[in-house]
C-alpha positions as CSV (number, residue, x, y, z in Angstrom):
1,X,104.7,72.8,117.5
2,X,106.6,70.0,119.4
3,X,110.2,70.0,119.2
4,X,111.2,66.9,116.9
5,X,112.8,64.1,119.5
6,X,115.9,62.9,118.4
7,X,117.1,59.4,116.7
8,X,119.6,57.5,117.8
9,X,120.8,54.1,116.5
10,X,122.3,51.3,119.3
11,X,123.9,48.7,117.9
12,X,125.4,44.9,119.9
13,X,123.4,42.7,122.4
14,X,124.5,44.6,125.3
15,X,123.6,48.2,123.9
16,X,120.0,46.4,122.6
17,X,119.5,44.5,126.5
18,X,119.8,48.1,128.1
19,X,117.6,49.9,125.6
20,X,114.9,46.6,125.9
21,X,115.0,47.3,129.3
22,X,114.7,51.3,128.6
23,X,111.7,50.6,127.0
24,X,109.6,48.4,129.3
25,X,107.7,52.1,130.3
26,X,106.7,52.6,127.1
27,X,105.8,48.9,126.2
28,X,103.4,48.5,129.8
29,X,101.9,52.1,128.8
30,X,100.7,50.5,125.0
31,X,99.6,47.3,126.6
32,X,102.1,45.5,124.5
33,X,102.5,41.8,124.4
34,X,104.4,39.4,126.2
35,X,106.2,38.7,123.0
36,X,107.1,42.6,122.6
37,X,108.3,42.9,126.1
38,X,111.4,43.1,128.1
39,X,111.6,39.6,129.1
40,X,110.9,37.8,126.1
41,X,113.2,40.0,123.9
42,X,116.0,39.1,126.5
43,X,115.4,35.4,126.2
44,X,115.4,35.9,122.2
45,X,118.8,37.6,122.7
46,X,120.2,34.8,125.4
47,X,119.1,32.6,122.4
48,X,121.0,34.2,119.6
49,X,124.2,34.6,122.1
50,X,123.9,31.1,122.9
51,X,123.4,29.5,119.5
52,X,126.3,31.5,118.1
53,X,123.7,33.3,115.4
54,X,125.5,35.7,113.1
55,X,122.8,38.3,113.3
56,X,123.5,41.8,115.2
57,X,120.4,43.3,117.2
58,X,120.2,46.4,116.8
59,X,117.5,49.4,118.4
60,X,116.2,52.6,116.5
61,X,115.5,54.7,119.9
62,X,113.3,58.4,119.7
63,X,114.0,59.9,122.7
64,X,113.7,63.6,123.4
65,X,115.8,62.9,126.5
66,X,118.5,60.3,127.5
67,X,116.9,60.1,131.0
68,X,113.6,59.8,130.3
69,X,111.8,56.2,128.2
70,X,111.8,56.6,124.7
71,X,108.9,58.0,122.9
72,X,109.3,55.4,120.0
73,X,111.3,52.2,119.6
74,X,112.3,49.5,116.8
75,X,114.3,46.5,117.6
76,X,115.6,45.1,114.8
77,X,118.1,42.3,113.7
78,X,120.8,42.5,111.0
79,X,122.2,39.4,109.2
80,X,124.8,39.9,106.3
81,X,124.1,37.3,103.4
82,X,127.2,37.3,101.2
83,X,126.6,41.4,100.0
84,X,123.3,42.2,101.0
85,X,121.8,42.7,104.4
86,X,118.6,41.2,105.7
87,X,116.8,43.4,108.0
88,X,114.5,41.9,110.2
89,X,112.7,42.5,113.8
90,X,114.2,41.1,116.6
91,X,112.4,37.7,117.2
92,X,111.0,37.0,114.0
93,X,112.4,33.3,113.0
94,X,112.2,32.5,116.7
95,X,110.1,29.6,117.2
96,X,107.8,29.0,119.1
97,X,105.5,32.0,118.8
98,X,101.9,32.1,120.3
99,X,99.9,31.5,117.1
100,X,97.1,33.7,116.2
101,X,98.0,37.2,116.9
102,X,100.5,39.8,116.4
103,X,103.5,38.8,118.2
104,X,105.9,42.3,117.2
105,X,105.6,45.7,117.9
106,X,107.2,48.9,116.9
107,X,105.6,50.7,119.7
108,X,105.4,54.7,119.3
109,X,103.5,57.4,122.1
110,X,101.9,58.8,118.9
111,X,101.5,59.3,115.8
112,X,104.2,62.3,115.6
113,X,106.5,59.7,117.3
114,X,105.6,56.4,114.6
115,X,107.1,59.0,111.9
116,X,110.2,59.8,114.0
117,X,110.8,56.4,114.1
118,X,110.3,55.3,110.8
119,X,112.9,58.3,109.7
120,X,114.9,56.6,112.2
121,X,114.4,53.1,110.5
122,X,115.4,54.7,107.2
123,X,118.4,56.5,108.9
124,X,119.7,52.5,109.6
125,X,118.8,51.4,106.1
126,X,120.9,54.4,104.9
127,X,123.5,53.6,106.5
128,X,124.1,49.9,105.8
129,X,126.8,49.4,103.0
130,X,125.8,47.4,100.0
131,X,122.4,46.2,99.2
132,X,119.9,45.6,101.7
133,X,116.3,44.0,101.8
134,X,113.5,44.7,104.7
135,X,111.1,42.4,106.4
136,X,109.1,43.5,109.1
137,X,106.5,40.5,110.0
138,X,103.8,39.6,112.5
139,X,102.9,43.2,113.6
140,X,99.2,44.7,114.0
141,X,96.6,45.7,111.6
142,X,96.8,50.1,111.1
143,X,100.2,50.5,112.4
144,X,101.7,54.2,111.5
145,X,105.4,53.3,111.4
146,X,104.7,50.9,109.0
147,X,102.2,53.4,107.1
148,X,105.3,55.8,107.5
149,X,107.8,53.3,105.7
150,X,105.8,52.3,102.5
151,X,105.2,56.0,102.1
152,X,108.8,57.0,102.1
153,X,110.1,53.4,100.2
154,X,108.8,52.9,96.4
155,X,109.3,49.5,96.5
156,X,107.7,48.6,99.5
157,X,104.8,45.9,99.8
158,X,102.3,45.2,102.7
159,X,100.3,42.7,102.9
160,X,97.8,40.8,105.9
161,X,98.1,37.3,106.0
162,X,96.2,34.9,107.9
163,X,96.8,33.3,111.1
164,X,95.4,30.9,113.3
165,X,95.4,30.4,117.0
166,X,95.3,27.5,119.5
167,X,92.3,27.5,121.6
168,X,92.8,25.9,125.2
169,X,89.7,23.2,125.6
170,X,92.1,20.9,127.6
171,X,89.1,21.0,130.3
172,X,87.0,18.4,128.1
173,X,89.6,16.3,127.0
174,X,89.9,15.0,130.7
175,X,91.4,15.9,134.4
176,X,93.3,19.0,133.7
177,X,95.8,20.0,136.4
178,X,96.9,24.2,135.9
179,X,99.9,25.5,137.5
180,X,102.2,28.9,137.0
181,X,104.7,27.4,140.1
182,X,107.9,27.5,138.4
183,X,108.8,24.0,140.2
184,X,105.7,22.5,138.8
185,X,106.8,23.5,135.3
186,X,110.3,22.6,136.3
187,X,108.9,19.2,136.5
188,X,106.7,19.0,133.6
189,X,109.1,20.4,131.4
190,X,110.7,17.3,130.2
191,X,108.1,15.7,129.4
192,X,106.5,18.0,127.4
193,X,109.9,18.8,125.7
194,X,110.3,15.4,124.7
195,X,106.8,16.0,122.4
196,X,108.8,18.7,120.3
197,X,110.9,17.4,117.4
198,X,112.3,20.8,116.3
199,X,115.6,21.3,118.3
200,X,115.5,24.9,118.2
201,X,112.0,25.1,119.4
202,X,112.7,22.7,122.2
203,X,115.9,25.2,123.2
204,X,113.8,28.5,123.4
205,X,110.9,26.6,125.1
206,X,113.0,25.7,128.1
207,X,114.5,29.1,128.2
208,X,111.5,31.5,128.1
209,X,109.4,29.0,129.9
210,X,111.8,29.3,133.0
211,X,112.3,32.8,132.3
212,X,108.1,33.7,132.5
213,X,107.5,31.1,135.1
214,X,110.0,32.8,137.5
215,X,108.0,36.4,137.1
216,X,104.8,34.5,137.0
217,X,103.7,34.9,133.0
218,X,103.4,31.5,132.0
219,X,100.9,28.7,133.3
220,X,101.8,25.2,132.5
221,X,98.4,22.6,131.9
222,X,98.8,18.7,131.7
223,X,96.0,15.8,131.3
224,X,97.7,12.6,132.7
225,X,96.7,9.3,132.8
226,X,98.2,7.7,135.5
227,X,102.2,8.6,135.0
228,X,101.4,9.5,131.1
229,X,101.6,13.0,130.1
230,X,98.2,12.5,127.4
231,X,98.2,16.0,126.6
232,X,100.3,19.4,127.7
233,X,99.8,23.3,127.1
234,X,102.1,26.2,127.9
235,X,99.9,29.8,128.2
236,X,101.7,33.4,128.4
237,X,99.8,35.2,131.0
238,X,99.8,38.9,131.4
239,X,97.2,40.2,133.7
240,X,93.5,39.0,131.8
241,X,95.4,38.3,128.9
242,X,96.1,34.5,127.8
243,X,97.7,33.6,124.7
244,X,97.8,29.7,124.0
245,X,101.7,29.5,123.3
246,X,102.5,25.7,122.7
247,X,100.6,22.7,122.8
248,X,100.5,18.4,122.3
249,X,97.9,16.4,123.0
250,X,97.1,13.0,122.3
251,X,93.2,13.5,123.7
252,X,92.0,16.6,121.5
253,X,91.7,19.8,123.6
254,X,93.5,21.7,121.6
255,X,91.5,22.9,118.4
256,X,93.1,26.1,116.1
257,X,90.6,28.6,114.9
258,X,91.1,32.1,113.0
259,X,93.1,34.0,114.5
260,X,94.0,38.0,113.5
261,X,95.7,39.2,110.7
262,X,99.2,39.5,110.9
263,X,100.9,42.6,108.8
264,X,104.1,42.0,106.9
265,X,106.1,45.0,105.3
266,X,108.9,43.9,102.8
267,X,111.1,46.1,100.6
268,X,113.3,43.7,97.6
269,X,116.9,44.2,97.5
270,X,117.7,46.6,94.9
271,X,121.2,47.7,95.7
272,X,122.0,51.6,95.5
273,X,121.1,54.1,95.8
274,X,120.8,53.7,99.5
275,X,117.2,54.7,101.3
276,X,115.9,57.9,101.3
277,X,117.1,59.8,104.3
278,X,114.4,62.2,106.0
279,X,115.8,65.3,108.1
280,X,116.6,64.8,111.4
């Protein structure tokens, strides 16, 4: 019988960045999205730093050995409300998200490693003082952490909700020029910026834009006419893997259509006694 790996519970930006990056084996070997990797999570982080958000990140790590990438990891996000503590994963709220698929992981080598980690998960929740409430969003149909939770909380609810996704057909809505040169999106950005009325979006899209162009994971796509922008599109690209990320046009192009389910798991506060522990 395998040896149980151990838990252990980081807490701060800097103790999340280094497990984020930790974890990157383990994320590239479970084909995890661009939104669940290294890169994305660290812009999400340089977000919260910079908009002074009073949320602590915080990673559950299984790890049989400190040297070694963890077996099983959850990055999460704690924000105190008054009494009670809202536990979240890290990135959920952060907007723009791809549309139409799972953005969040809680990626695990197995299934032996999903239930380490969800003892881990209940570990945190055992620890927090005061009442707490749980709400893990946008992750994958059949996940075993999640299985692993709802068994051990009585309270628990999961449920699939609907999503859509935005389906690139810029190429009929007129002369499409596609780049991923980070100076071409350097100079498109503005423009397409100025098409986004939410603030915060506008913030996170000029961060993580620069931050995928510069490692090549994000393709820009603009239909002009003349100097006028007429329609613009921002794709995450890993490998064969698109995902349609943000989009404006003023020509069509850019249809939604059903996209996968999204899973949400979300446990009620209801104050003490605290989550069940399970052995370590």
């Amino acid at each position: 019988m395998r040896a149980r790996a151990p838990i252990r519970i980081a807490v701060g930006r800097a103790e999340v960045v280094r497990e984020v990056r930790a974890a990157e084996p383990l994320m590239a070997a479970l084909r995890a999205p661009v939104t669940a990797r290294a890169p994305w999570l660290t812009a999400v982080l340089n977000q919260g730093t910079a908009t002074g958000t009073r949320s602590r990140p915080v990673a559950v790590v299984v790890e049989p050995h400190r040297q070694d990438p963890p077996e099983a990891v959850a990055f999460l996000s704690l924000r105190r409300r008054g009494v009670r503590t809202a536990v979240t994963l890290l990135g959920d709220g952060t907007v723009p998200l791809p549309p139409g698929t799972p953005p969040f992981r809680l990626p695990a080598r197995d299934d032996a490693a999903a239930f380490r980690l969800a003892a881990g998960i209940l570990e945190l929740l055992g620890s927090l003082r005061g009442p707490w409430t749980l709400r893990l969003s946008g992750l994958p149909l059949g996940d075993p952490t999640v299985a692993a939770l709802a068994a051990e909380l009585p309270t628990a609810v999961v449920r699939n909700a609907r999503s859509y996704r935005l389906v690139d057909q810029l190429d009929g809505a007129g002369t499409v020029v596609r780049s991923r040169d980070p100076e071409v999106l350097e100079r498109r950005l503005p423009g397409l910026l100025a098409r986004e009325t939410d603030r915060r979006a506008r913030s996170f899209l000029r961060a993580a834009a620069r931050l995928h162009a510069a490692i090549g994971q994000v393709e820009v796509a603009v239909v002009t006419d003349g100097n006028d922008v007429r329609a613009g599109l921002l794709t995450l690209v890993d490998g064969e893997d698109r995902r349609p990320w943000w989009g404006s046009s003023d020509v069509g192009g850019l249809p939604t259509v059903l996209g996968s389910p999204l899973v949400e798991l979300t446990v009620p506060a209801r104050g003490w006694p605290p989550a069940p522990r399970r052995g370590r």
